[in-house]
N, C-alpha and C positions, 0 to 999 in steps of 0.2 A: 374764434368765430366759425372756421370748417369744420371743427368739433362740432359746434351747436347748431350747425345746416344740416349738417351727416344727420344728427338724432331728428333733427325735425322734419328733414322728411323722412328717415325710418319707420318716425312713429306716424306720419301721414299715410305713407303705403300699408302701414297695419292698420289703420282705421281704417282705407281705403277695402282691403282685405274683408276685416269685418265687417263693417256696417254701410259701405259706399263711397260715394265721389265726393256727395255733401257733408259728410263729417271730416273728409280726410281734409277738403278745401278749407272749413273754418278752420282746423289745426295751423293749415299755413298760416292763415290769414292772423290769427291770434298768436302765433309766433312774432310773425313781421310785427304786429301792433306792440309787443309786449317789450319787443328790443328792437325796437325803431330807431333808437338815437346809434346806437351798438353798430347795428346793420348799417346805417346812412353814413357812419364813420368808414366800414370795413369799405363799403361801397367809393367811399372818394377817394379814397386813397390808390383806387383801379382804374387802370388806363382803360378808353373803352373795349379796344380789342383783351385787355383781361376779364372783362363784364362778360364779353362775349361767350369766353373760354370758360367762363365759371357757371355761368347759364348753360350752355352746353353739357359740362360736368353735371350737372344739378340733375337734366334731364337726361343722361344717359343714366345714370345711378338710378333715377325715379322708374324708366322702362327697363334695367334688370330686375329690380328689388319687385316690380309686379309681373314680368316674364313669368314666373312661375303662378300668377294670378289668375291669367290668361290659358296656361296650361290643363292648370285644373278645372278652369270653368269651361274649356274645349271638354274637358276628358271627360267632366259631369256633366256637358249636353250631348254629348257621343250617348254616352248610356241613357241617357233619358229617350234620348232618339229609338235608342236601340228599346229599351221596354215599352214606349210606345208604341211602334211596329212590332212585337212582340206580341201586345195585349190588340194590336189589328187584326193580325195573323189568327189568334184564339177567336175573335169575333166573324172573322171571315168564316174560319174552319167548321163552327159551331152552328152558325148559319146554313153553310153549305151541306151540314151535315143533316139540316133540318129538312133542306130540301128535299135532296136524296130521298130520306126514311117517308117524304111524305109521297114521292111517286109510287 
């Protein structure tokens, strides 16, 4: 069964990745539903404080595997930032330059 958590949320943060929050949640959600009896077993068999510990696991794993998510989508609003005041700077400049030529 930590086999088949590890892939399902691997493949949730790569949904997550591609296409958003909303495809990556029904992947959960359609895991849980599809091996419900599976789960409901691995789950009684866990003292709560290992519920705890496995929930935790679950969600450390889910914030590294998308760490790099978050890096890239900094590093590609960095630059967007950066072209956008780039393409201000050019509107400024061209403007100001209108001015100038027209004294």
């Amino acid at each position: 069964m930590e086999e088949m958590m590890d892939k399902a949320v691997k493949n949730a943060c790569e949904l997550f990745k591609k296409s958003g929050a909303k495809d990556a949640m029904e992947s959960i959600q359609q895991f849980f539903t599809k091996n419900a009896k599976a789960i409901k077993e691995y789950y009684d068999k866990m003292s709560l404080d290992d519920m705890k510990t496995h929930i935790q696991k679950r969600m450390s794993q889910m914030a590294t595997l998308l760490k790099d998510v978050e890096a890239k989508r900094a590093t590609e609003l960095a630059g967007f930032l950066k072209q956008f005041e780039e393409f201000l700077q050019k509107e400024y400049k061209a403007r100001a330059d209108k001015a100038v030529a027209a004294k």
